[in-house]
C-alpha positions as CSV (number, residue, x, y, z in Angstrom):
1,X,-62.9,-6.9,26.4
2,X,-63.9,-6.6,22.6
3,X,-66.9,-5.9,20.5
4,X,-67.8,-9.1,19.1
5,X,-70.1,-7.8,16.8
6,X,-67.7,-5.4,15.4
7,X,-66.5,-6.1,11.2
8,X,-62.4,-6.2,10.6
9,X,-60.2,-7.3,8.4
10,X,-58.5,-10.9,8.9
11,X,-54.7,-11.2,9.5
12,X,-54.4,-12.8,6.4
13,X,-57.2,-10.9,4.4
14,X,-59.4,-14.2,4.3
15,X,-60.2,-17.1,6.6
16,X,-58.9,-19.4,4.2
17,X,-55.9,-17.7,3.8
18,X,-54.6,-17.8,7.3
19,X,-52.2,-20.8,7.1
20,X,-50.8,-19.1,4.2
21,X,-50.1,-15.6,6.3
22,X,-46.3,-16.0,7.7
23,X,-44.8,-18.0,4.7
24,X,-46.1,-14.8,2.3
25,X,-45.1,-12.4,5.5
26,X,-41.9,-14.0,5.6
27,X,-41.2,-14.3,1.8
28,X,-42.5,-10.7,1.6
29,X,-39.6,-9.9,4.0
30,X,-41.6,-8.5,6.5
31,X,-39.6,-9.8,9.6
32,X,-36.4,-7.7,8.1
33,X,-38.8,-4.5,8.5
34,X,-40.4,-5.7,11.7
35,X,-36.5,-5.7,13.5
36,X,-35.6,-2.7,12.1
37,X,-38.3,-1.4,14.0
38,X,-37.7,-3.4,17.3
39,X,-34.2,-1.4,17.3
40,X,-35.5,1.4,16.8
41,X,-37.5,1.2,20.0
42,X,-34.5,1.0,21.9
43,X,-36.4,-1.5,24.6
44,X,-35.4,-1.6,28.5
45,X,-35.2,-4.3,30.2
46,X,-38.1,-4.0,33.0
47,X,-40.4,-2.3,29.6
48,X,-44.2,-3.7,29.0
49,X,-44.8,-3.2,25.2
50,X,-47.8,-3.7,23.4
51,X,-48.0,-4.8,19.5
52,X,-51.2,-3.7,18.2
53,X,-52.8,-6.1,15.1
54,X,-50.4,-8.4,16.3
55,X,-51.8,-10.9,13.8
56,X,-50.1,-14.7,14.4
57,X,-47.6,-13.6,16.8
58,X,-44.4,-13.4,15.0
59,X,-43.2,-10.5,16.1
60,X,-44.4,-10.4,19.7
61,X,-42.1,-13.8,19.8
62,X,-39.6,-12.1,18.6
63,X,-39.2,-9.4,20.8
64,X,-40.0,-11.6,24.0
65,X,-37.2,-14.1,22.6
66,X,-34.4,-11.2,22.1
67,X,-35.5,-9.5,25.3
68,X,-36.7,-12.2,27.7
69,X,-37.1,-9.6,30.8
70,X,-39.6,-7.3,28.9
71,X,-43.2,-7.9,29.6
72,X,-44.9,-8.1,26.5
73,X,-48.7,-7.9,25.0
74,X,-50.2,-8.7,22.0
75,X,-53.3,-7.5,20.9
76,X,-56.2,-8.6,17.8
77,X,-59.4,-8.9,16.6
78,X,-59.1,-11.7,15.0
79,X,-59.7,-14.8,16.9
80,X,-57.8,-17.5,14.5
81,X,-55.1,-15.5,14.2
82,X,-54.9,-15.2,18.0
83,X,-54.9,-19.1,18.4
84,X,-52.3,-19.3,16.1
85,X,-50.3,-16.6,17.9
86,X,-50.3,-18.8,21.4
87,X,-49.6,-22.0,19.7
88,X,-46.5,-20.3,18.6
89,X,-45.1,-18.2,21.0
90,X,-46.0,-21.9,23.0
91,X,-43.4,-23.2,20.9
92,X,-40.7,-20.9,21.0
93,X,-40.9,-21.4,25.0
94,X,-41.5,-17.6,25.5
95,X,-44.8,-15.9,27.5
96,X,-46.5,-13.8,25.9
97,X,-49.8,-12.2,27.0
98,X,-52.5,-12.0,23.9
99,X,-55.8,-10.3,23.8
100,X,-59.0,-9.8,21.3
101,X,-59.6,-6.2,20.7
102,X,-59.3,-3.1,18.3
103,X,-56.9,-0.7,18.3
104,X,-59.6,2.2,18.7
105,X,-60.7,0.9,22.2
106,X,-57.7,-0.4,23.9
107,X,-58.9,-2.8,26.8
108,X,-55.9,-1.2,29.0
109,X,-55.7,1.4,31.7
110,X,-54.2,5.1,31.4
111,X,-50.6,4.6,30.9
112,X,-49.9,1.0,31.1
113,X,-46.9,0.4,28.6
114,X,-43.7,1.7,27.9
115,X,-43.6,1.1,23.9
116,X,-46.6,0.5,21.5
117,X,-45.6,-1.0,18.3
118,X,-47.5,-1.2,15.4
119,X,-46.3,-3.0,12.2
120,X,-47.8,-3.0,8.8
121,X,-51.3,-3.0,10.0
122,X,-52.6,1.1,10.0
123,X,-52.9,1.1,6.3
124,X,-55.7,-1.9,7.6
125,X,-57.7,0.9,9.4
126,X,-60.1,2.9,8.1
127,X,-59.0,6.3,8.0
128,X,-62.2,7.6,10.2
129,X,-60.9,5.1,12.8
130,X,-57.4,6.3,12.8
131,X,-57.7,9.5,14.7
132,X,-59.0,7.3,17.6
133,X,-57.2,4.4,17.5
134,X,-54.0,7.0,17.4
135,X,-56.0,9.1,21.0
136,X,-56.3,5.1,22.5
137,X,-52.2,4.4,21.8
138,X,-51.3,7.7,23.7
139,X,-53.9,6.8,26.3
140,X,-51.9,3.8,27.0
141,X,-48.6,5.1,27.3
142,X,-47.0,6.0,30.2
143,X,-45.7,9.7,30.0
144,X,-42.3,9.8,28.2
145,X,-42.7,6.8,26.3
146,X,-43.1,6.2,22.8
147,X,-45.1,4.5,19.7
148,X,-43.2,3.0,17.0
149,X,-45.1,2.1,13.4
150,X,-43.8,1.0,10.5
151,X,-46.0,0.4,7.3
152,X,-46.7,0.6,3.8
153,X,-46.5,4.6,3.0
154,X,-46.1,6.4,-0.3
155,X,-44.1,9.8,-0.9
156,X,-46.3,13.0,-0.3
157,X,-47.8,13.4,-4.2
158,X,-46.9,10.3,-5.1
159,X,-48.3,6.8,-5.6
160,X,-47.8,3.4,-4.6
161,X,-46.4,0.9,-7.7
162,X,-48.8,-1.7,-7.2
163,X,-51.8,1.1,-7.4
164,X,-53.6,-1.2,-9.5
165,X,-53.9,-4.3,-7.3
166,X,-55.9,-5.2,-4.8
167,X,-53.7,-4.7,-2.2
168,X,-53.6,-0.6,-3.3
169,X,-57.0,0.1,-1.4
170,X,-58.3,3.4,-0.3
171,X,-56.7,2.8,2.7
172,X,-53.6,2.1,1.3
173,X,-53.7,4.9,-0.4
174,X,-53.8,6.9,2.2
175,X,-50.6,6.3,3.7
176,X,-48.6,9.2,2.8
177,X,-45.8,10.0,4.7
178,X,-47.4,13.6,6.2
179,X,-51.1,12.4,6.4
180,X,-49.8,9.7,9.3
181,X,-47.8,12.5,10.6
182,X,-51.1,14.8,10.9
183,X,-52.5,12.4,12.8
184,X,-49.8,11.9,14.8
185,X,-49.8,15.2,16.1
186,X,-53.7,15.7,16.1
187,X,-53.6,12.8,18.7
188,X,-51.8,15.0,20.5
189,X,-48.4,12.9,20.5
190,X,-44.6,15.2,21.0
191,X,-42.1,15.0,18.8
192,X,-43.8,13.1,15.5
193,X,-41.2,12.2,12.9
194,X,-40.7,10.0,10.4
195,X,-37.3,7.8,10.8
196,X,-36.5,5.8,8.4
197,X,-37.8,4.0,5.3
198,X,-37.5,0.9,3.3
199,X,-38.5,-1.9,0.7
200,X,-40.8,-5.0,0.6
201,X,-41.5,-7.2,-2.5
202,X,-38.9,-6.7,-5.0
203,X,-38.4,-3.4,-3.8
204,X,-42.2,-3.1,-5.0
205,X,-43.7,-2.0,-1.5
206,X,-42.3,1.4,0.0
207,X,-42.2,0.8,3.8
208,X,-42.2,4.5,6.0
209,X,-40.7,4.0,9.9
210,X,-42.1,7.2,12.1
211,X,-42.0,7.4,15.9
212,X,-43.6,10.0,18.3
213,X,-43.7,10.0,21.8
214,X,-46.4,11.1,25.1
């Protein structure tokens, strides 16, 4: 089901960093962005969604906890961040199916979910592994549904604030608003658009909501 020999970035960045990841996430206000983009997916209640670098789990729990009917998936490379993922959504009591896999060859069938989400992990990608990972999300979609992303973006001709850091890396970067609409639309998804924005950090991280549909 994945390429074990395959490089990738942590959920955390670093091994060691891991039991650090959903105090900073949280602190960083990421779960404010992450349910701004759950209601923005407008869910069913028979869907099957999928959350793509679903890192520890947080908000796979979330949107099995606030919609207990929907049959939900979480998929990652990372193995220590998947084993922290079950232990929690074990906790919260909810069931949750989680995989080990990359987003640029989706262990799923044609047209197996109703929503993909996707939340502040593409700026993680390398951009030569975006145009496929993108192909592999509309692959999986059953026609008429949608793919929902939210992430770190910066204003066509403009730069991020924290440029200078390490989190500013040539992926970062990379994230303007119309490049992740390109490739929206080179992956051959209807009706790209961007939706919504927002803040992270002190208002120091500009956050981009886009949807697109099959």
């Amino acid at each position: 089901m994945h390429d074990t020999h395959r490089d990738y970035l942590p959920a955390a960045g670093s091994d060691w960093a891991l039991p650090l990841y959903d105090p900073m996430q949280k602190l960083l206000g990421a779960d404010r962005a992450r349910q701004k983009l759950l209601d923005q997916a407008a869910l069913d209640s028979n869907a099957r969604v999928l959350d793509i670098g679903c890192g520890t789990g947080t908000f796979v729990t979330v949107i099995k906890r606030s919609h207990p009917s929907v049959d939900v998936v979480g998929l990652d490379p990372d193995p220590k961040a998947l084993a922290r993922a079950r232990r929690k959504a074990a906790r919260a009591g909810v069931s949750v199916r989680f995989d080990e896999g990359f987003s640029d060859h989706l262990p799923y069938p044609d047209a197996s979910f109703d929503r993909v989400f996707s939340s502040l992990m593409f700026h993680h990608i390398p951009d030569d592994q975006r145009p496929n990972s993108l192909r592999e999300i509309r692959r999986v979609l059953k026609p008429g549904a949608s793919f929902h992303l939210v992430d770190f973006s910066r204003p066509d001709g403009g730069r991020h604030r924290l440029k200078h850091l390490a989190c500013a890396s040539s992926h970062f970067q990379a994230n303007s608003d119309s490049r992740i609409l390109s490739l929206f639309q080179q992956a051959g998804f209807a009706n790209p658009k961007k939706t919504g924005e927002g803040t992270m950090f002190l208002a120091l991280l500009r956050l981009a909501y886009f949807t697109a549909s099959t």
